[in-house]
Backbone atoms as SQL, in Angstrom:
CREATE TABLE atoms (id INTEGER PRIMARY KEY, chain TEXT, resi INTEGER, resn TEXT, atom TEXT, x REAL, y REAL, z REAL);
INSERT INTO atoms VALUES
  (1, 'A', 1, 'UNK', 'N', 118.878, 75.174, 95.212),
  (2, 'A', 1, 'UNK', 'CA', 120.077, 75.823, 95.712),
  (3, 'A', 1, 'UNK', 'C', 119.694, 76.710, 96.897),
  (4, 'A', 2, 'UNK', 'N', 120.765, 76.439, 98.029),
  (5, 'A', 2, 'UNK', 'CA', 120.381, 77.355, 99.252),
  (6, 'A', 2, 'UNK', 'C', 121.206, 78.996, 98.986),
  (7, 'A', 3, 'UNK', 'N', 120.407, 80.294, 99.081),
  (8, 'A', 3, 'UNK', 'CA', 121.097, 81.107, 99.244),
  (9, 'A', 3, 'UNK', 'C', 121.276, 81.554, 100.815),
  (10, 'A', 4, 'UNK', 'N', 120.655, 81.232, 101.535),
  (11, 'A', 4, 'UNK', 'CA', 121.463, 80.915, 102.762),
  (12, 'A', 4, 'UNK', 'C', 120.470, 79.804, 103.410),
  (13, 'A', 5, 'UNK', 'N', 120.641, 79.096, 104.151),
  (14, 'A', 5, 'UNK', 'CA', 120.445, 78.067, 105.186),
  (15, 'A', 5, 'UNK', 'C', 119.237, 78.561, 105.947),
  (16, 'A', 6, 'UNK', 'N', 117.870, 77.571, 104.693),
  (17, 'A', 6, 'UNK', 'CA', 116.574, 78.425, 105.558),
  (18, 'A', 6, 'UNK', 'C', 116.187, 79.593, 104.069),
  (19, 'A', 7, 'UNK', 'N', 116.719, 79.454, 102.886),
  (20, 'A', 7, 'UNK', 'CA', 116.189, 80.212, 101.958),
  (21, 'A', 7, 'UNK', 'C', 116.646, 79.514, 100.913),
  (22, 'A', 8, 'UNK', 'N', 115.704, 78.523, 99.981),
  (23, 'A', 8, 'UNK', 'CA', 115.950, 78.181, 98.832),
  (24, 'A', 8, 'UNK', 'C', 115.719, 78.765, 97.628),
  (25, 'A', 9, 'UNK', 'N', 116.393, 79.272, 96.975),
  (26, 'A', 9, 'UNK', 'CA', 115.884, 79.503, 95.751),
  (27, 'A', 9, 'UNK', 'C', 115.765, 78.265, 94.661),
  (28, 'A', 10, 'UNK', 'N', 114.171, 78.720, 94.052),
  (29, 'A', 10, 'UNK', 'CA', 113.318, 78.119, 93.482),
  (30, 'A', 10, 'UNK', 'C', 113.983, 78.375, 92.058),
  (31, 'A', 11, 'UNK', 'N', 113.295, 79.328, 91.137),
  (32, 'A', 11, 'UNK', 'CA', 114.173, 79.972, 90.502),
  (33, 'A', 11, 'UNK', 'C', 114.199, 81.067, 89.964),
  (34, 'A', 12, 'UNK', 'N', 115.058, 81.487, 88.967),
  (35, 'A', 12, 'UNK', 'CA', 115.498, 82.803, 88.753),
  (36, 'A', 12, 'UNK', 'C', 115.502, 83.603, 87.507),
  (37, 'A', 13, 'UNK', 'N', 115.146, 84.455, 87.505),
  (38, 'A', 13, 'UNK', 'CA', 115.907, 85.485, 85.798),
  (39, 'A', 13, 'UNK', 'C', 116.623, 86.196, 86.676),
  (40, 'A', 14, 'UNK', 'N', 117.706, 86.818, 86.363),
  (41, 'A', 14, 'UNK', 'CA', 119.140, 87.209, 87.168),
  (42, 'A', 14, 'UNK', 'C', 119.111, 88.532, 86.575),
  (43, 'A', 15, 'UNK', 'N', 118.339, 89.233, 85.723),
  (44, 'A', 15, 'UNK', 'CA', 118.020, 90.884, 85.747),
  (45, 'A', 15, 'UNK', 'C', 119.760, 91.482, 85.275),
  (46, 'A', 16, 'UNK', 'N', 120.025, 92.670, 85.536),
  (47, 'A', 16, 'UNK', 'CA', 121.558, 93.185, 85.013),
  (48, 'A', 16, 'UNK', 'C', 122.021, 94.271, 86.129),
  (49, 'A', 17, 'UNK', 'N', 123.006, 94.640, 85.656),
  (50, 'A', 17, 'UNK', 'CA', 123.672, 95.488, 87.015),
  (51, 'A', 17, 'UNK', 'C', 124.165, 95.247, 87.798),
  (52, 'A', 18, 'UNK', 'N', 124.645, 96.165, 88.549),
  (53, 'A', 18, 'UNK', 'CA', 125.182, 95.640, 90.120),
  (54, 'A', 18, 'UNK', 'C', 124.369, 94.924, 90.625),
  (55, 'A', 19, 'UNK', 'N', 124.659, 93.809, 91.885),
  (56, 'A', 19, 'UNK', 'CA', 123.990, 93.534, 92.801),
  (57, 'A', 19, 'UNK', 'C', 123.592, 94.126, 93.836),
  (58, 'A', 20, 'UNK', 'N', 122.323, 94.016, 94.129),
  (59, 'A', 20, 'UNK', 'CA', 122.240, 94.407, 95.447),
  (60, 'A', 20, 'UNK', 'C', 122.825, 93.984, 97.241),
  (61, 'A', 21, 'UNK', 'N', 123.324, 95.178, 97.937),
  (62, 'A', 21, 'UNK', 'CA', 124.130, 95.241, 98.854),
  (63, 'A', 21, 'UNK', 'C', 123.120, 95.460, 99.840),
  (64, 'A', 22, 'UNK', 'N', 123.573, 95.577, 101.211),
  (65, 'A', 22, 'UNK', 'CA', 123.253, 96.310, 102.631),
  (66, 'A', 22, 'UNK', 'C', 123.703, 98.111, 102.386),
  (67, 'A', 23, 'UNK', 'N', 122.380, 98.147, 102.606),
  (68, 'A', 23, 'UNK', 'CA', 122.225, 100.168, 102.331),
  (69, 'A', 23, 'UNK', 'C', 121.434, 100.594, 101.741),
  (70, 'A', 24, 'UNK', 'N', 121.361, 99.303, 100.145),
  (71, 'A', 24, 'UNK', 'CA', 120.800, 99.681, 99.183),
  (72, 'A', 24, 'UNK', 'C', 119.331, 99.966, 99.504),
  (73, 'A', 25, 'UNK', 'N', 118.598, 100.996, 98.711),
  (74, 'A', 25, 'UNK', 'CA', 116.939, 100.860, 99.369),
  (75, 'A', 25, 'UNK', 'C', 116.751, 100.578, 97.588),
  (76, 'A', 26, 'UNK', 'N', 115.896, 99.057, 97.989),
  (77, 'A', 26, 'UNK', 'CA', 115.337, 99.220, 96.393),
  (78, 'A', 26, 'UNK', 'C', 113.752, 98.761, 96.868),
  (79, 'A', 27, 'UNK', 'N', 112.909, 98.876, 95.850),
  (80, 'A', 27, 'UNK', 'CA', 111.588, 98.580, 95.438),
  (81, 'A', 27, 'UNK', 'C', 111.405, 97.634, 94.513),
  (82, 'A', 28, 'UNK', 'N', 110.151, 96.438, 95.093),
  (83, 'A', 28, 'UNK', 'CA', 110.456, 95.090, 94.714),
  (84, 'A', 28, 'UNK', 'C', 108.737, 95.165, 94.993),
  (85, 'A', 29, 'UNK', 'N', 108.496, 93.523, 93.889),
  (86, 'A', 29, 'UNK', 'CA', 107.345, 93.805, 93.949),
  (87, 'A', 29, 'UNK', 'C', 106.794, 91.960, 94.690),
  (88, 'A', 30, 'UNK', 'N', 106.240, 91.648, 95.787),
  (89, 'A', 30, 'UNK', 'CA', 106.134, 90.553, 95.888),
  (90, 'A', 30, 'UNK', 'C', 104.957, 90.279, 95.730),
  (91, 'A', 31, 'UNK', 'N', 104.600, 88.662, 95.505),
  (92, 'A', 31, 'UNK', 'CA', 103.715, 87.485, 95.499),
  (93, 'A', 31, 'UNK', 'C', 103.786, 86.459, 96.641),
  (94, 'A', 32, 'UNK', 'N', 103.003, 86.443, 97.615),
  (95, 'A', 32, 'UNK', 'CA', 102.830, 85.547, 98.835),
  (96, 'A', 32, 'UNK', 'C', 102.003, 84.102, 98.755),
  (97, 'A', 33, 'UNK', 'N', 102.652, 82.935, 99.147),
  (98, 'A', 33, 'UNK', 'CA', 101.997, 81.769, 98.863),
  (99, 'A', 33, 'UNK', 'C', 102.609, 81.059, 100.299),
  (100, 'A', 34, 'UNK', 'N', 101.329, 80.394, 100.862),
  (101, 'A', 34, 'UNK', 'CA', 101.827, 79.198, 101.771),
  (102, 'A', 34, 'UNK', 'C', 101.992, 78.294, 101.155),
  (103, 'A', 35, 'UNK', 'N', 103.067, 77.396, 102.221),
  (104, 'A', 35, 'UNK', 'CA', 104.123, 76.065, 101.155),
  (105, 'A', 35, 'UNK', 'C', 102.879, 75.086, 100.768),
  (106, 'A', 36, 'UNK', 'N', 101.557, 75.265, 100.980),
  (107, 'A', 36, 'UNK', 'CA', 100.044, 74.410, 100.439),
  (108, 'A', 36, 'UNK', 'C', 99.553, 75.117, 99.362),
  (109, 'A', 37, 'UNK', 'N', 100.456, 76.463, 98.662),
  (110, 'A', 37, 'UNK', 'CA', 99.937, 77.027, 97.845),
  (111, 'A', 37, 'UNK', 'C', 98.376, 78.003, 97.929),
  (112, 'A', 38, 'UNK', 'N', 97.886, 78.019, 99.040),
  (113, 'A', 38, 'UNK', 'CA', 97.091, 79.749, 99.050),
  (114, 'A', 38, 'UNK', 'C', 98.003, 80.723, 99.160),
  (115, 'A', 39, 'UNK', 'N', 97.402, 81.765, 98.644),
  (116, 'A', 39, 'UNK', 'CA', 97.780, 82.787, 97.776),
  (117, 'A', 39, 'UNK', 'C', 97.631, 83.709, 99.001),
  (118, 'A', 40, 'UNK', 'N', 98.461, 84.522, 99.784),
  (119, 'A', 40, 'UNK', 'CA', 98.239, 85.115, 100.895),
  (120, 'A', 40, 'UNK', 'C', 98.648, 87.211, 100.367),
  (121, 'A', 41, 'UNK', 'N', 99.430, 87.447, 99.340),
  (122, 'A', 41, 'UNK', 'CA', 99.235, 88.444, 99.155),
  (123, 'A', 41, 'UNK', 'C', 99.847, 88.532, 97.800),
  (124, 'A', 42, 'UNK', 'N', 99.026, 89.563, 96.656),
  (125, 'A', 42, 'UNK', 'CA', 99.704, 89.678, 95.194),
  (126, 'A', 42, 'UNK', 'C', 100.095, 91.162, 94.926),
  (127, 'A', 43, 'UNK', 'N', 100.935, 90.688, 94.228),
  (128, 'A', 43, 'UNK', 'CA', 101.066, 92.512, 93.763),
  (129, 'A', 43, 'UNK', 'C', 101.739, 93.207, 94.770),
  (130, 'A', 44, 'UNK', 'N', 102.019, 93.402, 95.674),
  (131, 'A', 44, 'UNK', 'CA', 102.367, 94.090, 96.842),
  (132, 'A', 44, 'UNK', 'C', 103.929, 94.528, 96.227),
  (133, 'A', 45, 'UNK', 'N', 103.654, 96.102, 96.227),
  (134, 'A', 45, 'UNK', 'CA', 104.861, 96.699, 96.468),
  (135, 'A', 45, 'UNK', 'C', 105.697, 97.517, 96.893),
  (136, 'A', 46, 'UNK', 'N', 106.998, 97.247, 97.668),
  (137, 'A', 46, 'UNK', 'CA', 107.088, 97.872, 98.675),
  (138, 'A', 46, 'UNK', 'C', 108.688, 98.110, 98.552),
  (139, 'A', 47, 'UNK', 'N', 109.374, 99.344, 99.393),
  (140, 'A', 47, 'UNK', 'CA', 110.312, 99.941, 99.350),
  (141, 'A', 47, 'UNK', 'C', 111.102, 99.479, 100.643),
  (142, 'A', 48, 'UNK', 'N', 112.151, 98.953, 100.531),
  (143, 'A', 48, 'UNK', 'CA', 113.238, 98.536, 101.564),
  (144, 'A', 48, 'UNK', 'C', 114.285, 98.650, 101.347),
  (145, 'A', 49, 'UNK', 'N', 114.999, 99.168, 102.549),
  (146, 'A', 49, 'UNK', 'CA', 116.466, 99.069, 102.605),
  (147, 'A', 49, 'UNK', 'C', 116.803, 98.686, 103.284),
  (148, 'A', 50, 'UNK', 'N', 118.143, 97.696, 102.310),
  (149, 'A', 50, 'UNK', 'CA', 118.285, 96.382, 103.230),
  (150, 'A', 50, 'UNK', 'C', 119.321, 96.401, 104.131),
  (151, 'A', 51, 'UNK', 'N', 118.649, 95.491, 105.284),
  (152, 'A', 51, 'UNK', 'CA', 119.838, 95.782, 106.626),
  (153, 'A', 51, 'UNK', 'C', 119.261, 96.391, 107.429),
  (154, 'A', 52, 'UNK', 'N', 118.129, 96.923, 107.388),
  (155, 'A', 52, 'UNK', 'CA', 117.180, 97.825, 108.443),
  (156, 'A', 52, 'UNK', 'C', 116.415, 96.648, 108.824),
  (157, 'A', 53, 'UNK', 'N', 116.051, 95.141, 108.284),
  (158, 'A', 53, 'UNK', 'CA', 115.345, 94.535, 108.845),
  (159, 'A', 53, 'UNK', 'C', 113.894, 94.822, 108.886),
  (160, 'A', 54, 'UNK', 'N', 113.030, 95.897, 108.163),
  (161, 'A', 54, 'UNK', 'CA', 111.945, 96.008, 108.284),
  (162, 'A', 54, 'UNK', 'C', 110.868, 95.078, 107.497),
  (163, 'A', 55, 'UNK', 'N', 111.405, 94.017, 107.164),
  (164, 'A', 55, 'UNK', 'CA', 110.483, 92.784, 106.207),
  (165, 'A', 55, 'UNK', 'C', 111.034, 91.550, 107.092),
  (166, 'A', 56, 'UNK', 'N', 110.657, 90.480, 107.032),
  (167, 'A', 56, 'UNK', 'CA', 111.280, 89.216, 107.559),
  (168, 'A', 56, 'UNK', 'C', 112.850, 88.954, 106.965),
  (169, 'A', 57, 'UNK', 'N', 113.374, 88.468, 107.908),
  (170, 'A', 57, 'UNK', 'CA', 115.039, 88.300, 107.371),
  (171, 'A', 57, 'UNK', 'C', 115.070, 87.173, 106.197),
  (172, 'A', 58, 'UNK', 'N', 114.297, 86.203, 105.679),
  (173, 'A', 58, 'UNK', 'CA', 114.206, 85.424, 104.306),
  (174, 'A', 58, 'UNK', 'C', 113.875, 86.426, 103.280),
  (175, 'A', 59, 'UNK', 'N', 112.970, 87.830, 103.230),
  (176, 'A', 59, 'UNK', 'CA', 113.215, 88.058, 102.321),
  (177, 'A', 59, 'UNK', 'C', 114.577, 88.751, 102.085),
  (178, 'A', 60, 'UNK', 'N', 114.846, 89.587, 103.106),
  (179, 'A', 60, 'UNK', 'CA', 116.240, 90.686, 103.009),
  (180, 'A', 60, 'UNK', 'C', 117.474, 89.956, 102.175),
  (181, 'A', 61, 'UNK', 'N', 117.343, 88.644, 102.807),
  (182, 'A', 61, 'UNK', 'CA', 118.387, 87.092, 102.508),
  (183, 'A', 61, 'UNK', 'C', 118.222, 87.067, 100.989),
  (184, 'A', 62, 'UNK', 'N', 117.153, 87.112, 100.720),
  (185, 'A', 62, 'UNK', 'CA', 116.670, 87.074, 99.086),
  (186, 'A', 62, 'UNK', 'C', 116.948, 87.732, 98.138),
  (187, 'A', 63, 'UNK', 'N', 116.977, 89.200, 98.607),
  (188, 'A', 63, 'UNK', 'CA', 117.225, 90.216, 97.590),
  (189, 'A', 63, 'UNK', 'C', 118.423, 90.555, 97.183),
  (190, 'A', 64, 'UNK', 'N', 119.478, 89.867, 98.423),
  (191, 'A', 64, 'UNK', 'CA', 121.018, 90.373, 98.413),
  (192, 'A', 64, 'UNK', 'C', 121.307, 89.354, 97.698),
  (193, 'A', 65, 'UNK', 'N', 122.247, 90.485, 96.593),
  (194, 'A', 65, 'UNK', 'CA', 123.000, 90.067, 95.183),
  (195, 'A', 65, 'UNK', 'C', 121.903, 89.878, 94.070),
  (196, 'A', 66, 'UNK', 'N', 121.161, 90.303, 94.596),
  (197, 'A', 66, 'UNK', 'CA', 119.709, 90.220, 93.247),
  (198, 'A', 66, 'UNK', 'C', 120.222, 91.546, 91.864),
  (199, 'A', 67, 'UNK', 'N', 119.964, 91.568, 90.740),
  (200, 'A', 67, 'UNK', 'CA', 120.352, 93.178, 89.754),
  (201, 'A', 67, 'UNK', 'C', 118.767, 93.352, 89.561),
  (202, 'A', 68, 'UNK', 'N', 118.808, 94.278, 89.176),
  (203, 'A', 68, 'UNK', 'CA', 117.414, 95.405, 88.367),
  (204, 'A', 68, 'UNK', 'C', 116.851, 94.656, 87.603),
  (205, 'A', 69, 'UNK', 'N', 115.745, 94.414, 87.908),
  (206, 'A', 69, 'UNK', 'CA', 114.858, 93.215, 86.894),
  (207, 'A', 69, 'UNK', 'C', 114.664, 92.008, 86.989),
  (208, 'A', 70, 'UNK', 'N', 115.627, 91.733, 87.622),
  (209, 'A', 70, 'UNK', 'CA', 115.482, 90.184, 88.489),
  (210, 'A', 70, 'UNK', 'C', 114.398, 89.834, 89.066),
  (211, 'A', 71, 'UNK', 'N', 114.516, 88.139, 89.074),
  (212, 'A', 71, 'UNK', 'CA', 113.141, 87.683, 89.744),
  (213, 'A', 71, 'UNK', 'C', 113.679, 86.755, 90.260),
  (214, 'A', 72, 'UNK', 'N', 113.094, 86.337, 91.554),
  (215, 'A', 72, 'UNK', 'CA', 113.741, 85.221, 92.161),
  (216, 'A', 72, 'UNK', 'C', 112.030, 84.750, 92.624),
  (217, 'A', 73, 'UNK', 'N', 111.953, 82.971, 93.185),
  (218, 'A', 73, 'UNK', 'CA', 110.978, 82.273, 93.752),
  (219, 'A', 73, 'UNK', 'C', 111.784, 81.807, 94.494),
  (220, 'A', 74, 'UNK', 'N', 111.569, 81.789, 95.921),
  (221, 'A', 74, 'UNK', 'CA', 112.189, 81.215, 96.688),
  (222, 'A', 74, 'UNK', 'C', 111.205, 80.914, 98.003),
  (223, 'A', 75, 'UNK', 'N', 111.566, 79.474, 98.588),
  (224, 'A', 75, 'UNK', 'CA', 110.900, 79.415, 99.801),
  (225, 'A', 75, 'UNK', 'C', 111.656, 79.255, 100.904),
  (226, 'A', 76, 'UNK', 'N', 110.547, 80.140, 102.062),
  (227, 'A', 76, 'UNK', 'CA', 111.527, 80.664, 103.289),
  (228, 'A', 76, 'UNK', 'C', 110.885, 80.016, 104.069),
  (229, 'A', 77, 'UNK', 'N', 111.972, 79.329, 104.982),
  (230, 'A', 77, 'UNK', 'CA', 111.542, 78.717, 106.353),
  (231, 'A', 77, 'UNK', 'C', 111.125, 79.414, 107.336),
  (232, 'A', 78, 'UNK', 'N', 110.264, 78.816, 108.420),
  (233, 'A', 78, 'UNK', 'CA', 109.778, 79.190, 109.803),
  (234, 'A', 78, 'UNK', 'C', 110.775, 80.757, 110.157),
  (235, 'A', 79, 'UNK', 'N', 111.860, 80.091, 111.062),
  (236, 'A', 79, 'UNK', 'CA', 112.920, 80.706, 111.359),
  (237, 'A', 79, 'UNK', 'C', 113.380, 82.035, 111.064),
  (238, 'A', 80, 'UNK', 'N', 113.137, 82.110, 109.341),
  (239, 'A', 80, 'UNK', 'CA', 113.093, 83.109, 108.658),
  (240, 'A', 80, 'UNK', 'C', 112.088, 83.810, 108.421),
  (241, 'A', 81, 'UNK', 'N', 110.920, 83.477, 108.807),
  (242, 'A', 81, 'UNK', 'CA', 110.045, 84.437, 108.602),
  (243, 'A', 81, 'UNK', 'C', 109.163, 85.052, 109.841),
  (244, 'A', 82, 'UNK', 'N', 107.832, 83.899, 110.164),
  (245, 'A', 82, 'UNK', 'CA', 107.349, 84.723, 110.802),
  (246, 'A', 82, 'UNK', 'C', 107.109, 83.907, 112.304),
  (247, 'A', 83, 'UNK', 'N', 107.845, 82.473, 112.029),
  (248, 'A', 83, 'UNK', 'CA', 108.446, 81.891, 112.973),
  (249, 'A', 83, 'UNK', 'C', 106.854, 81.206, 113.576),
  (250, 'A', 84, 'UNK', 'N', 107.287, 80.860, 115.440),
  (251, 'A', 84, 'UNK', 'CA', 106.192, 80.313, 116.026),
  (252, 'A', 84, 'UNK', 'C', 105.332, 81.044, 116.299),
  (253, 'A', 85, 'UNK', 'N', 105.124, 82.213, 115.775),
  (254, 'A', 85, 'UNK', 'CA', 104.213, 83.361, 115.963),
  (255, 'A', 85, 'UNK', 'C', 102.634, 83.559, 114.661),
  (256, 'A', 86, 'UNK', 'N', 102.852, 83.418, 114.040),
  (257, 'A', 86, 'UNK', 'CA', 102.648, 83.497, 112.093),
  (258, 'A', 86, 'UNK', 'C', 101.903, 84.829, 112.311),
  (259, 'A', 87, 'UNK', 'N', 101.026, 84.858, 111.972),
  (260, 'A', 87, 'UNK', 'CA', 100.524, 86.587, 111.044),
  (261, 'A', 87, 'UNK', 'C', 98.612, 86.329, 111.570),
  (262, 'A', 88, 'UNK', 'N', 98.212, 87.025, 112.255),
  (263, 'A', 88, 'UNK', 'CA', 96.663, 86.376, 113.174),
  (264, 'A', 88, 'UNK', 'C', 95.513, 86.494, 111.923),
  (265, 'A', 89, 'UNK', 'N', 95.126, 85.232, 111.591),
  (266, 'A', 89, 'UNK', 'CA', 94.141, 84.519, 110.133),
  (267, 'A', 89, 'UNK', 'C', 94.865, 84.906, 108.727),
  (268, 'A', 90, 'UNK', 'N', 96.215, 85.226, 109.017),
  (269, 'A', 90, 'UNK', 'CA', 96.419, 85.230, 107.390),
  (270, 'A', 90, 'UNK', 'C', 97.604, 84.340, 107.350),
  (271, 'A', 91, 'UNK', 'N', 98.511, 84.104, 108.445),
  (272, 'A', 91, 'UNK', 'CA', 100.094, 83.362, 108.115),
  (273, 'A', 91, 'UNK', 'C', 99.812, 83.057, 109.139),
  (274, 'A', 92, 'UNK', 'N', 99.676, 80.800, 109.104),
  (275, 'A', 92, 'UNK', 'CA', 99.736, 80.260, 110.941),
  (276, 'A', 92, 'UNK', 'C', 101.491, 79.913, 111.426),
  (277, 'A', 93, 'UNK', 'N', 100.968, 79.709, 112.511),
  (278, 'A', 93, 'UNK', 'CA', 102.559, 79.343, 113.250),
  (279, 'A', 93, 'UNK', 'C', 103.487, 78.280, 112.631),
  (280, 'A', 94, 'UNK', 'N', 104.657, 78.536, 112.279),
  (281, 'A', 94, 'UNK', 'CA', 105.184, 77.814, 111.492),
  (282, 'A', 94, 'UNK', 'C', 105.101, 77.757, 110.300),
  (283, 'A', 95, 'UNK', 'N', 104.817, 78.646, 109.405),
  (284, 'A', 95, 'UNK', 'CA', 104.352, 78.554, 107.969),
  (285, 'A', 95, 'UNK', 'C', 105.998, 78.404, 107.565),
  (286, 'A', 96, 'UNK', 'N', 106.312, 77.819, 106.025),
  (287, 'A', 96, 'UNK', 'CA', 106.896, 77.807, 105.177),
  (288, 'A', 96, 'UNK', 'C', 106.350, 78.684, 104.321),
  (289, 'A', 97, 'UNK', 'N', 106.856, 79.494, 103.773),
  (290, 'A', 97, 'UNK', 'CA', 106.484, 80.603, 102.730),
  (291, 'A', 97, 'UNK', 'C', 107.378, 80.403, 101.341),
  (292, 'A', 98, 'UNK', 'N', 106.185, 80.544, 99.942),
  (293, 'A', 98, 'UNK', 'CA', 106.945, 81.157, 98.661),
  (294, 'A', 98, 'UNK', 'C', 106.713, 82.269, 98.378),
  (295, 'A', 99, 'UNK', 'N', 107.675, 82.768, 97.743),
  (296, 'A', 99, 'UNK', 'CA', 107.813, 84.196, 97.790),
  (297, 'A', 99, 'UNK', 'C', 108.167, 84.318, 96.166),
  (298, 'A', 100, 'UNK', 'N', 107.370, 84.949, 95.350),
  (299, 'A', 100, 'UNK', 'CA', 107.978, 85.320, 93.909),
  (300, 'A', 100, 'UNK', 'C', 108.850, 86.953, 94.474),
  (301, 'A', 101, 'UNK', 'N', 109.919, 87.261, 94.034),
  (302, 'A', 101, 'UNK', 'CA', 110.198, 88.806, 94.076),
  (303, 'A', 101, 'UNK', 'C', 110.802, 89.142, 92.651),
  (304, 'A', 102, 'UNK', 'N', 110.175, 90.546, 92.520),
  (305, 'A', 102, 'UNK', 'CA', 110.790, 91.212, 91.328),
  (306, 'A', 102, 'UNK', 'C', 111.357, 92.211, 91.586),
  (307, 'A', 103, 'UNK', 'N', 112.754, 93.013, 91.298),
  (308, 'A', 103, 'UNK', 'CA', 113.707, 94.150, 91.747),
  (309, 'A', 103, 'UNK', 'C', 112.976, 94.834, 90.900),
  (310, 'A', 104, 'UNK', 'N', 112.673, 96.129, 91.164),
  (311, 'A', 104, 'UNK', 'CA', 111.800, 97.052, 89.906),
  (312, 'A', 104, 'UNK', 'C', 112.703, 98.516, 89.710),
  (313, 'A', 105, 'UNK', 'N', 113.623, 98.565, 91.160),
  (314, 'A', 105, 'UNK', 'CA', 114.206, 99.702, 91.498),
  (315, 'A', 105, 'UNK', 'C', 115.522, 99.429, 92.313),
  (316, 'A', 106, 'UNK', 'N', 116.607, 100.438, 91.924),
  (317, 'A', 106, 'UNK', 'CA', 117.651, 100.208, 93.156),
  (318, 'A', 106, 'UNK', 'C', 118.307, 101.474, 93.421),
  (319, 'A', 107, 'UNK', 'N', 118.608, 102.144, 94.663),
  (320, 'A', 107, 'UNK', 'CA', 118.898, 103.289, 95.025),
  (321, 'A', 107, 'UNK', 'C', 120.351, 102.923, 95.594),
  (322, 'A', 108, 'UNK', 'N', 121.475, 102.744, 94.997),
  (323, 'A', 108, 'UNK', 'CA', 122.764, 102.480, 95.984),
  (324, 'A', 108, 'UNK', 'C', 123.098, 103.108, 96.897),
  (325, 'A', 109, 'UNK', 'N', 123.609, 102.683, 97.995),
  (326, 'A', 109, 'UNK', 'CA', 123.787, 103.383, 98.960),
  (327, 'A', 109, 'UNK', 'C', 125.240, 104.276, 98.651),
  (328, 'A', 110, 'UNK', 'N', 125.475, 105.227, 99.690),
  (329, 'A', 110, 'UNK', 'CA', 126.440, 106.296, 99.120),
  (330, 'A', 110, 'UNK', 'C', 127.542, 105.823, 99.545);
């Protein structure tokens, strides 16, 4: 299933609560894999609020409508991530990316 065009979700536990919106700053914990399966970053966790754009727009795409506890696997296209550019010896040009995410936190916006 596409949650948008360029972000498939793989799949899901759907967690409880509201969904997450644009504003919201939540803390999520990701798992990085190229679409060949190396393992490019674990554990990583990090605080965003979404709509500021400060992560690649596949994940931001990802998290919206996600609840508290949720997990999504989803893989993000080029486009969406880090494009014809990739990440210098860790993400090459054009990568397809999987992405495990877990919502751990959600701060609604006011």
């Amino acid at each position: 299933m596409d949650i948008r065009p360029g972000v498939k979700l793989i799949a899901e536990t759907e967690g409880s609560g509201q969904p997450v919106k644009k504003g919201d700053r939540v803390t999520v914990r990701l798992n990085c894999w190229l679409n060949q399966g190396d393992l490019i970053q674990e554990n990583l966790v990090e605080e965003i609020e979404i709509g500021k754009r400060v992560v690649i727009a596949g994940i931001e795409y990802s998290l919206e409508g996600m609840k508290l506890g949720g997990k999504r696997k989803v893989k993000i296209s080029p486009h969406l991530g880090y494009k014809e550019v990739g990440v210098d010896n860790v993400i090459p040009p054009n990568a397809v990316l999987v992405y495990e995410i877990e919502l751990l936190e959600v701060k609604p916006s006011s």
